[in-house]
C-alpha positions as CSV (number, residue, x, y, z in Angstrom):
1,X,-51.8,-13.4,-105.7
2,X,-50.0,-15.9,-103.2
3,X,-50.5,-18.6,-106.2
4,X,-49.2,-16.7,-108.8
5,X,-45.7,-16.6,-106.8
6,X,-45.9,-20.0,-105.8
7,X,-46.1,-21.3,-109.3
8,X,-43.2,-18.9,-110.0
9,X,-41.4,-20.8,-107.3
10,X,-42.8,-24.1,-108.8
11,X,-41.0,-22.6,-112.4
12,X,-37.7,-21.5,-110.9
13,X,-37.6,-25.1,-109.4
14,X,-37.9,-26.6,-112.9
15,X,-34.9,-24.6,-114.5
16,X,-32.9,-25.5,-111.0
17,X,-33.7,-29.4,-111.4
18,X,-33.2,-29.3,-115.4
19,X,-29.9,-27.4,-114.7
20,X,-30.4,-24.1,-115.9
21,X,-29.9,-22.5,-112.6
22,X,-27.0,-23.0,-109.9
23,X,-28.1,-23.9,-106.6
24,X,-26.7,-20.2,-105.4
25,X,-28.8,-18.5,-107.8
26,X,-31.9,-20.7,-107.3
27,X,-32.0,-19.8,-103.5
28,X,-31.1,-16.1,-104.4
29,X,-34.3,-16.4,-106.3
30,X,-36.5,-17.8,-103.9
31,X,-35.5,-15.6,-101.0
32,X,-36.4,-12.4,-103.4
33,X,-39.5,-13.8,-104.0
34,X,-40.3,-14.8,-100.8
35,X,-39.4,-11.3,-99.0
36,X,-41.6,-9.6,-102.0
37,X,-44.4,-11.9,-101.0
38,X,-44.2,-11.2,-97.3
39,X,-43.9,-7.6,-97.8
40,X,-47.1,-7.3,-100.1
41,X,-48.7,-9.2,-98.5
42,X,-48.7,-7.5,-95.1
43,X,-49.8,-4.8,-96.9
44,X,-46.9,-3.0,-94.8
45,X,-45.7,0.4,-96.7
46,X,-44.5,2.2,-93.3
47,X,-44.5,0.9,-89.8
48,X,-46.9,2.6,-87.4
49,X,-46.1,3.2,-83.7
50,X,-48.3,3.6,-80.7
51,X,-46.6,6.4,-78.8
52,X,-47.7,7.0,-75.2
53,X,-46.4,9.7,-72.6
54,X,-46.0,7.8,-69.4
55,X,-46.4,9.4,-66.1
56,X,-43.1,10.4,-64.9
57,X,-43.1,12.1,-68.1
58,X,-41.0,9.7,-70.6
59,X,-42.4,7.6,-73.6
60,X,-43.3,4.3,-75.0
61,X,-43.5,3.0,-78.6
62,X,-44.9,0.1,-79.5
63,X,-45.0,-1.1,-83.1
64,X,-49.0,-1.8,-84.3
65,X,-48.1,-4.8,-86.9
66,X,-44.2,-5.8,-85.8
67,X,-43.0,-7.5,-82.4
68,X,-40.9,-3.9,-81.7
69,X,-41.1,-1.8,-79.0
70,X,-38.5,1.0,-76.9
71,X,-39.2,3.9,-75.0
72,X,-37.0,6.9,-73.9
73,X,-36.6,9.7,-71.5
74,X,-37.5,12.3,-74.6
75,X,-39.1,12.6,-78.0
76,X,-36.0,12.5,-79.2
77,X,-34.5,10.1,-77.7
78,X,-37.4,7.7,-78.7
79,X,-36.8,8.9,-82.1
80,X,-33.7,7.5,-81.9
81,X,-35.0,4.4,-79.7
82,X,-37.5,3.7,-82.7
83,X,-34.9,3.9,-85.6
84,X,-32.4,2.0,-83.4
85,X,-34.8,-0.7,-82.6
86,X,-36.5,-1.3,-86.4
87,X,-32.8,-1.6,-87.5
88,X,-32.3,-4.6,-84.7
89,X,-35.5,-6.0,-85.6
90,X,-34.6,-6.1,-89.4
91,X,-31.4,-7.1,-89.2
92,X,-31.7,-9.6,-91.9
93,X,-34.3,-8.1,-94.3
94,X,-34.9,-4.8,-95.5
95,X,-37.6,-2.5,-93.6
96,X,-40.0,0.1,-94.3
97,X,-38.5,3.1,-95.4
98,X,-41.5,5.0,-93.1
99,X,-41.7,4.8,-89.6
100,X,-45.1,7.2,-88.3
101,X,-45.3,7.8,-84.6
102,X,-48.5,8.3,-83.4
103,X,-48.7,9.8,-80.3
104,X,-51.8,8.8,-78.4
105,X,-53.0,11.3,-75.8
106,X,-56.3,9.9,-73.0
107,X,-57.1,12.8,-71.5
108,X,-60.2,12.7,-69.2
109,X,-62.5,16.2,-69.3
110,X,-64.8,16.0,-66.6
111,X,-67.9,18.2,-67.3
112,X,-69.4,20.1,-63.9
C-alpha cells in the first residue's frame, strides 16, 4: 500500500516539475497524502488509554500507541486531562475522533 502512495507522490512530482501544479498546491498535495498514509497505516481509528487508579486515590492515563499521558485528581478531571492533552499533542494534524479509556484495575484475591 505504502508503494502505491509513493508513486502517487512520484506522479504529483511530474505535473509540479512539468508545470501543471504551483509549488503551494504541490506541497498541499503531499502533506494530504502523507498524513492519509501515516494515519492508515498506524492502523489508528481511536486512541486507547491505559487508565490506572493510583493510591492516594487520583488517576493516570497513558496513551497505548501515542507519546501522551496526564493524570487528575478525578474521572472527570482526567477526562478533561485526556481531551486537553490529545489536543496539545495534535496540534498540527488532525486526531482521532475516539479516545477509549481503559481503566485497568490489579486487584490481588488471596485464597485461605
Amino acid at each position: 500500500m505504502q508503494l502505491d502512495f509513493l508513486y502517487i507522490e512520484y506522479k504529483i512530482l511530474n505535473w509540479f516539475l512539468q508545470g501543471f501544479l504551483q509549488a503551494d498546491q504541490y506541497i498541499a498535495f503531499i502533506l494530504e497524502i502523507q498524513k492519509f498514509v501515516r494515519k492508515r497505516i498506524s492502523g489508528m481509528e481511536e486512541l486507547v488509554f491505559e487508565v490506572l487508579q493510583e493510591s492516594d486515590g487520583g488517576f493516570v492515563a497513558e496513551c497505548l500507541t501515542e507519546n501522551i499521558f496526564t493524570q487528575a485528581d478525578s474521572w472527570d478531571e482526567l477526562r478533561r486531562n485526556v481531551r486537553d492533552a490529545v489536543k496539545a499533542y495534535y496540534f498540527d494534524a488532525q486526531p482521532s475522533s475516539v479516545i477509549r479509556l481503559h481503566l485497568v484495575k490489579d486487584e490481588q484475591l488471596v485464597l485461605a
